[in-house]
N, C-alpha and C positions, 0 to 999 in steps of 0.2 A: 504494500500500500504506500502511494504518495505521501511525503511529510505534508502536513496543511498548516499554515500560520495565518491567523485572524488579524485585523488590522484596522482602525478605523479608516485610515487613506494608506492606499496604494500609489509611489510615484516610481514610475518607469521613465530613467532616467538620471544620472548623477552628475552629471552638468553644473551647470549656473542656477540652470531655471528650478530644477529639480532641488539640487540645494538648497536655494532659498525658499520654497513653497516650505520644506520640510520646515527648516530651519524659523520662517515664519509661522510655522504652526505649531512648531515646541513654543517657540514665545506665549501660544494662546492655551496650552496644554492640553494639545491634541498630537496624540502618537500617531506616527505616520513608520512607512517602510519604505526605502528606496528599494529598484531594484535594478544594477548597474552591472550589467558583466564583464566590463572593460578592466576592472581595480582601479581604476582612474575615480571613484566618488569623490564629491568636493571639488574638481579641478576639471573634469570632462575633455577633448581635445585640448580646446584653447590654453587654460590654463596646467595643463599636464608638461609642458615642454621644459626641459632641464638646461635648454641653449641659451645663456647669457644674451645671445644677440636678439630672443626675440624679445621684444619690448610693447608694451601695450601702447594704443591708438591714441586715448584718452588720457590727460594728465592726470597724476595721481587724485587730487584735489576733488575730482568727481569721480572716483571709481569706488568707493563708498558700496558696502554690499545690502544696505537699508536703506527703504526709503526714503525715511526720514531723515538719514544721518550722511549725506553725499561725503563725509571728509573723513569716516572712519576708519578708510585702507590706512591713506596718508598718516592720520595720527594714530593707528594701533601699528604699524610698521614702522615709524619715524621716518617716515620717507618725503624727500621734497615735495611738497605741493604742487609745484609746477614741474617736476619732473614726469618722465616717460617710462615709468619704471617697469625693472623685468619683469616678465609675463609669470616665472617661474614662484617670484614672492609675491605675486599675485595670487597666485597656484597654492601657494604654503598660504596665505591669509583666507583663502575659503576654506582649506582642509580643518582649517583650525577652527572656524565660524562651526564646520559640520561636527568637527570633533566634542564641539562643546552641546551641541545639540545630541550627540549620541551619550555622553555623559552624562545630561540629565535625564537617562533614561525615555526619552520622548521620540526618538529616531533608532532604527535599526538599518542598517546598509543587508543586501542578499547579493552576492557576487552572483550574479546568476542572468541568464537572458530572459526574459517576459515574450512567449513563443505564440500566446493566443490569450484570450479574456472572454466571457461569456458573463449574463446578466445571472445573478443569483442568490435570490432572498433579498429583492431591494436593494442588491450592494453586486458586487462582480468577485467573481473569482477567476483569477492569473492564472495560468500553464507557464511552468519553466522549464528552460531545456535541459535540468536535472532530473524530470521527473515529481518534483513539490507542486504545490501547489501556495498561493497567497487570498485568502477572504479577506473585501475589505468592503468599506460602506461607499467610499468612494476613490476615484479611480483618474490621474494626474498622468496624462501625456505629455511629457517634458524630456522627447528622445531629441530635439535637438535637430540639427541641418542632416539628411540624409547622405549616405555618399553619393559622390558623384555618379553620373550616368559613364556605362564602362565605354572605355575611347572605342572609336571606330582600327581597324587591324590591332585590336586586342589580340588575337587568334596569332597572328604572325608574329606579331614579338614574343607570346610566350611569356617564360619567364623575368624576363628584361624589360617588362612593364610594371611598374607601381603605382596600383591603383587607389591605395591607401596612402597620401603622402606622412600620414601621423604617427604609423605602424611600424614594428619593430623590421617588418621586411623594409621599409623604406629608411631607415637607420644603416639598416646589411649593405642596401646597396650604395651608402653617400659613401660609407667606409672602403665599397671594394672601386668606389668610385674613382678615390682617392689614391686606393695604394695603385690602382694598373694605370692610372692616370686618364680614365676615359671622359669621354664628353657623352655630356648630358642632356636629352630632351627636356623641355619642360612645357605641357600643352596648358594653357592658361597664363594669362598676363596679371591677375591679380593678389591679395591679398598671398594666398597658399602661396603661389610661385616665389612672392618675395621671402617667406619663410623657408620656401627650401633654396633658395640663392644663397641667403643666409649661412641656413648650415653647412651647406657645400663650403662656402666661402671661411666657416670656422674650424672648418675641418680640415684644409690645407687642400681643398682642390686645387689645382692647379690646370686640369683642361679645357675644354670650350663648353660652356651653356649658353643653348638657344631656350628662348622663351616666346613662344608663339599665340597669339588671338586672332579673332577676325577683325581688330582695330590697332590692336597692339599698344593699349593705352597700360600703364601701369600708373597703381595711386599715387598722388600727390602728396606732397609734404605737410604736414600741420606746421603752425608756428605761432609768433605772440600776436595777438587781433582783441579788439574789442569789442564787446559784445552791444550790439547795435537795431535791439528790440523792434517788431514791429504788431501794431495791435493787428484783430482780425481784419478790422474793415482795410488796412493798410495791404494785406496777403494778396496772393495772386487767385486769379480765379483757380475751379478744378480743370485745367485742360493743359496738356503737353505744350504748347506751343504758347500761353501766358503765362507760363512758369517758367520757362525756360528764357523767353522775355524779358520778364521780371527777374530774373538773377542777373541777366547782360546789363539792363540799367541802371539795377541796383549796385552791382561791382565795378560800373562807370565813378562811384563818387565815394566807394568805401571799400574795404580790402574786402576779397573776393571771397576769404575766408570766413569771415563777416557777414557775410549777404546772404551763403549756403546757412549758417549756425540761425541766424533769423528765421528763418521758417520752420526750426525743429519745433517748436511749440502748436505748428499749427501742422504738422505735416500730417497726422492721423487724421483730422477733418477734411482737409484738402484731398485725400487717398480715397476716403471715402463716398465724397462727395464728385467722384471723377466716373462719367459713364464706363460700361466696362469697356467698348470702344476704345476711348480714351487710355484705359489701364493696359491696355493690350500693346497699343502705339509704342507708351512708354517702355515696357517691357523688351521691347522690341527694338526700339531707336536711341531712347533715351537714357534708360538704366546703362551702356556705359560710362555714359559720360556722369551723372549723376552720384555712381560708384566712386569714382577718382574723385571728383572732388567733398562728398561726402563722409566718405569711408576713407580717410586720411590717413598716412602712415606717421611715426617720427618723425621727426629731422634727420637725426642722425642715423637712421634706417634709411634713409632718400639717400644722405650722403653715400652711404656704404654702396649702395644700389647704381648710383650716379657713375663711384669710383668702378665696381669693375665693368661698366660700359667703357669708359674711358680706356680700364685696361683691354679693353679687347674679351677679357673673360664671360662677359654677357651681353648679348646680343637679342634684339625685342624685334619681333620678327608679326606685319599682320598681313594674315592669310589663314590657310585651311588646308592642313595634310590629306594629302591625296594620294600617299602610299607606302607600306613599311615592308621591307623586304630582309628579312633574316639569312645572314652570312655567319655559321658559326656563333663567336658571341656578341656579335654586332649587327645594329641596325641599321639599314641602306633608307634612308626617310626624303621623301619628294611632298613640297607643296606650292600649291599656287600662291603667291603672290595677291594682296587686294585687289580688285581693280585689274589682274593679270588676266590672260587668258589658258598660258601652255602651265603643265608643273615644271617644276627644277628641283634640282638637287640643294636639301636643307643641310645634308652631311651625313657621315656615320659616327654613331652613338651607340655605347653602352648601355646606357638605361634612357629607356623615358618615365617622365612621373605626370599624374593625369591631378593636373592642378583646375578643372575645369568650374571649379565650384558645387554647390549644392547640386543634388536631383531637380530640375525645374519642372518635372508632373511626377507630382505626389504618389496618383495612380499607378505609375508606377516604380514604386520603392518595394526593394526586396526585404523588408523588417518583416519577419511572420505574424507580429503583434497588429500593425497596422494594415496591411493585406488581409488579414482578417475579420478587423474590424468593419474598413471599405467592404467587404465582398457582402458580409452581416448584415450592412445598413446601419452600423450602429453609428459611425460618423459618415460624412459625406467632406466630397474635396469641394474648397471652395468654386465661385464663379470661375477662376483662372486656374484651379489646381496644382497650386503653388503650394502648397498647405489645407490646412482643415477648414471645415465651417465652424464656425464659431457666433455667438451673441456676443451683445456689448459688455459678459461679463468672464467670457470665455469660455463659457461652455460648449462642449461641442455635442454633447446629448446631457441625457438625465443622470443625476450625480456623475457626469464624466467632463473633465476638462481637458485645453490642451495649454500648454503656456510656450513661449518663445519663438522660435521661429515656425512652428508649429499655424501661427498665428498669421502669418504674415498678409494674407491674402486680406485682411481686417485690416493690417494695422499698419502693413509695408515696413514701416523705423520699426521693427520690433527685432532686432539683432544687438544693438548696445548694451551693457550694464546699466547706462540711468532711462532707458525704456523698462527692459526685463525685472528690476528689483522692483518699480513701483504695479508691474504684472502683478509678480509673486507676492507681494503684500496683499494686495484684491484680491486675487484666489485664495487665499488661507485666509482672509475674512469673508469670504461668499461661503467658503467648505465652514467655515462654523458656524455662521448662518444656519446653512443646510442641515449639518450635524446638530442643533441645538444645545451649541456650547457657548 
């Protein structure tokens, strides 16, 4: 017989989002269960990375893990407020937030995978891929960005492909990167890609990385700007093309950096308030540009990034591979050119790593928890299938939520720390609501 463990909340997921719901509803003395199979609880991808060079987006000063409290990274780590501080005592400042919520007996972490859920007795019980089981009253989807969608000549490269850039196989290969001195793919120009330039670049690579998109934009720099409010009636209408308007006029007369940070306060009314039409467009045309300058890196991560362009060690390359051909332990790789017509020769590479981002149709993601859910009826992908449906309180059915990027298709800005903490706060006071606590 299966172990079964009762629960009042079930949260699938040990992340950020996941973290904090718990971690806000010990605050309320309501026991919850993570259920994380990574060992990574408290720190999830993002902050799991032990590499000095990756450095958060956000200055210390709001990365704050309560709502209510934006400056408590900074002052419980003694860390500059206006610093860009490592991702890794980032990483150590959640595990510690979780550890203290497991210590007062109010969270339990279950290394294990959440494999399917069914409705049962008003509350849901969990399948795990041990074999247990979890009963709980309510039931917290907070699994987080799904992997990417697997690259096109997957098949042909074989094992010289890393489809996980987070993973210990994507570790194996920076290392044999390194020692045989090979060159490196890299398919994605954003976010991920700069983190594994990074590593490669801290681990003494020394051979060629290409980094390829179909625009070839990598994120921009953050820096020192001031914050330059504007009320609603001041905001841009909901439509792609007055928005994008309105940032060009607006960064006519005030740093550009500026202009984007003004519209965070209103960008979940303006998202929602955008025909789907309209949401599609962006998706489409405008999210990269939007990316790069919203979703900001460093400085000093710009700089590192800037320098080995300069040395020749990396190269931003837009277009679209159009073919991978396997010689032994190397990849023969041809793509077109933007705007090109023939393919050409990108070079031969060791490894490629698939930096492509998120799954962008939810529908189909390989999680056995949520393919099963979808197939049930028990959630639905939103209008654009980017994520789940959700109400204005997160719920995605009856006693079932989803929080963080889960969300997205509702709320679009819901990838940050000062979006997700003020989430996770409302959810762990809607679940007590619900629970009658």
């Amino acid at each position: 017989m299966p172990g079964e463990q009762r629960t009042p909340v079930a949260i699938v997921g040990g992340g950020f989002s996941g973290t904090m719901v718990a971690a806000n509803l010990a605050r309320r003395g309501i026991d919850s269960v993570i259920i994380e199979a990574s060992g990574r609880a408290g720190q999830g991808n993002a902050y799991s990375t032990t590499e000095p060079a990756h450095l958060l987006n956000i200055r210390a000063h709001n990365m704050g893990a309560w709502a209510e409290d934006p400056e408590d990274f900074a002052t419980r780590e003694n860390v500059d407020p206006q610093a860009f501080a490592e991702r890794r005592h980032y990483g150590r400042y959640l595990r510690a937030i979780l550890d203290e919520a497991i210590e007062s007996g109010s969270v339990q972490v279950v290394e294990d995978k959440a494999v399917g859920a069914k409705r049962h007795s008003g509350g849901w019980r969990i399948r795990l891929h041990g074999g247990d089981e979890v009963e709980a009253g309510a039931l917290v989807l907070a699994t987080g960005n799904q992997p990417p969608a697997t690259l096109p000549f997957a098949q042909e490269a074989g094992d010289r492909i890393v489809e996980d850039p987070w993973g210990e196989r994507a570790r194996s290969a920076i290392a044999d990167a390194v020692h045989n001195n090979l060159d490196v793919l890299i398919v994605g120009t954003s976010l991920t890609m700069v983190d594994t330039a990074l590593s490669l670049d801290a681990a003494g690579h020394r051979g060629r990385t290409v980094a390829i998109s179909r625009r070839g934009k990598i994120p921009l720099p953050g820096g020192p700007h001031q914050p330059v409010p504007v009320s609603g009636e001041e905001a841009p209408q909901p439509k792609v093309r007055d928005v994008a308007s309105w940032l060009r006029e607006r960064s006519r007369t005030i740093d550009w950096r500026s202009a984007v940070d003004s519209l965070r306060p209103h960008s979940h009314r303006i998202w929602q308030a955008m025909p789907l039409a309209e949401k599609r467009l962006f998706l489409r045309y405008g999210r990269p540009w939007w990316d790069i300058h919203r979703h900001r890196i460093a400085p000093q991560v710009r700089s590192t990034i800037d320098r080995l362009v300069e040395e020749g060690r990396l190269e931003v390359l837009a277009g679209r591979l159009t073919g991978v051909q396997r010689t032994g332990e190397s990849l023969e790789v041809t793509y077109r050119k933007r705007g090109g017509d023939l393919p050409e020769p990108a070079g031969q590479f060791g490894y490629i790593f698939n930096c492509t981002g998120p799954l962008a149709d939810i529908t189909s993601t390989d999680d056995p928890l949520l393919r099963e859910l979808l197939g049930g009826g028990e959630v639905k992908p939103d209008e654009l299938a980017i994520g789940l449906q959700t109400d204005d309180r997160a719920r995605a059915g009856e006693h079932l939520w989803a929080v963080g990027t889960l969300t997205k298709g509702r709320y679009w800005e819901i990838i940050a720390v000062p979006d997700i903490r003020v989430q996770a706060a409302a959810v762990a006071d809607d679940i007590a609501t619900e629970l009658g606590q």
